[in-house]
N, C-alpha and C positions, 0 to 999 in steps of 0.2 A: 568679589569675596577673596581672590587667591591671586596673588602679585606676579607669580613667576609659573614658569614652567614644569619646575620639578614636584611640584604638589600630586602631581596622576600618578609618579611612583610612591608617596609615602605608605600606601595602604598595603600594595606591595611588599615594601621594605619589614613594615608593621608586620606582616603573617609568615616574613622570613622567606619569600617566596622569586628574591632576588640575587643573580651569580654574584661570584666574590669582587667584580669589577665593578659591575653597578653597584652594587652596597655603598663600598667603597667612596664612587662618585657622590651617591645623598646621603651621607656618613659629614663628606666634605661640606656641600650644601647647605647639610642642617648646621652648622657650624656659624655659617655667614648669616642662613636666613631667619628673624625671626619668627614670621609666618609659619613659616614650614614647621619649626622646633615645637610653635604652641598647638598644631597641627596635627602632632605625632602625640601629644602630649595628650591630646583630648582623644585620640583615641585608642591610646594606651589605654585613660582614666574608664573610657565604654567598656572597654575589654576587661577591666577588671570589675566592672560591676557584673559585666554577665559571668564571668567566672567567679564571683562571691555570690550572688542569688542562689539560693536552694531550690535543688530540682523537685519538682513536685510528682509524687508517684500515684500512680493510679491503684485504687484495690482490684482486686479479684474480679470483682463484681463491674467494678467500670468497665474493665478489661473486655471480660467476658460477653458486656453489653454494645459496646466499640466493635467486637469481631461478627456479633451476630447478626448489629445493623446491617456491618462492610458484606457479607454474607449474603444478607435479604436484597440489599442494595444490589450484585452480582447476580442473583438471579434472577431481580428481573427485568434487567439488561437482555438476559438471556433468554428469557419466557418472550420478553419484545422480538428478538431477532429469529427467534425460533416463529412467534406467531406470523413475524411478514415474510418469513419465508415461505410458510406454510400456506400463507395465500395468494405469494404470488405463484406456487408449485398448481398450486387449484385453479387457478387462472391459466395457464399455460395448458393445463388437460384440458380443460373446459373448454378452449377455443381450439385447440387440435383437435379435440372429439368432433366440435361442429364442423371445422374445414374438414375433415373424413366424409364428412357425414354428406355434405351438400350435394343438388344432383350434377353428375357428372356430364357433359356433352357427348352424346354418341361417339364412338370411335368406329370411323369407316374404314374396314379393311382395305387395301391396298395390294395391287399385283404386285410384288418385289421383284419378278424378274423383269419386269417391264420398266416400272420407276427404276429400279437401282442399274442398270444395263445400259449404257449408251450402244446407240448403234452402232460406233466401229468395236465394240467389245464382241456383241453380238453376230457382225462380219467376220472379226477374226475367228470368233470360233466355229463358226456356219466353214469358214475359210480351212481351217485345219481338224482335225477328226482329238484333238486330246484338248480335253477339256483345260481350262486356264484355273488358277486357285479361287478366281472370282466367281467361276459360273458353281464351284464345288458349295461356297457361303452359302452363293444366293439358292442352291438346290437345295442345302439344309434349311436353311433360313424358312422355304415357302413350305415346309412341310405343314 
């Protein structure tokens, strides 16, 4: 359909949306190519159709009908994301309520100065008469 290279800027050059060098360059171009010239041509003639076409205006009443849809439409966008929120929010209670709830395995008390104590801790302080910061825990600890 298009001989040359310089055709990807015409549409460009057409919306004025090219520096004063490039211009310039397919200013020269269209000079030489006829492609191009009948190119720019046809789409001048598009542009002037849509700038001659009358704009068609909506009443009142389309308007008002247009914003009510866009309106019901938004909400219930909104009513969706609110309702799967809402269940997945009832899901999440629902299964933390039951893990709460389940029975729990005995919990065996534990000597903590025996478990937590190795025997040279237990030396040293059998060994010296001042208690060490460890034996002070583990004294609170087993109350």
């Amino acid at each position: 359909m298009f001989d040359c290279n310089e055709h990807q800027k015409l549409q460009a050059y057409h919306d004025g949306q090219l520096d004063a060098v490039s211009r310039a360059e397919v200013e020269q171009h269209l000079a030489a190519c006829g492609n191009c010239s009948a190119n720019l041509a046809e789409l001048q003639n598009v542009s002037r159709l849509f700038a001659d076409y009358p704009v068609a205006r909506l009443s009142q009443i389309s308007l008002y009908r247009l914003h009510s849809n866009l309106d019901l439409l938004t909400d219930r966008g909104l009513l969706r994301l609110a309702r799967v929120m809402t269940g997945l929010a009832a899901s999440v209670l629902l299964l933390g309520s039951l893990w709460l709830m389940r029975p729990h395995s005995a919990v065996v008390p534990i000597n903590t100065s025996v478990a937590l104590l190795p025997l040279q801790i237990e030396e040293q302080s059998l060994a010296s008469n001042d208690p060490s910061p460890s034996d002070w825990m583990v004294a609170e600890l087993s109350y």
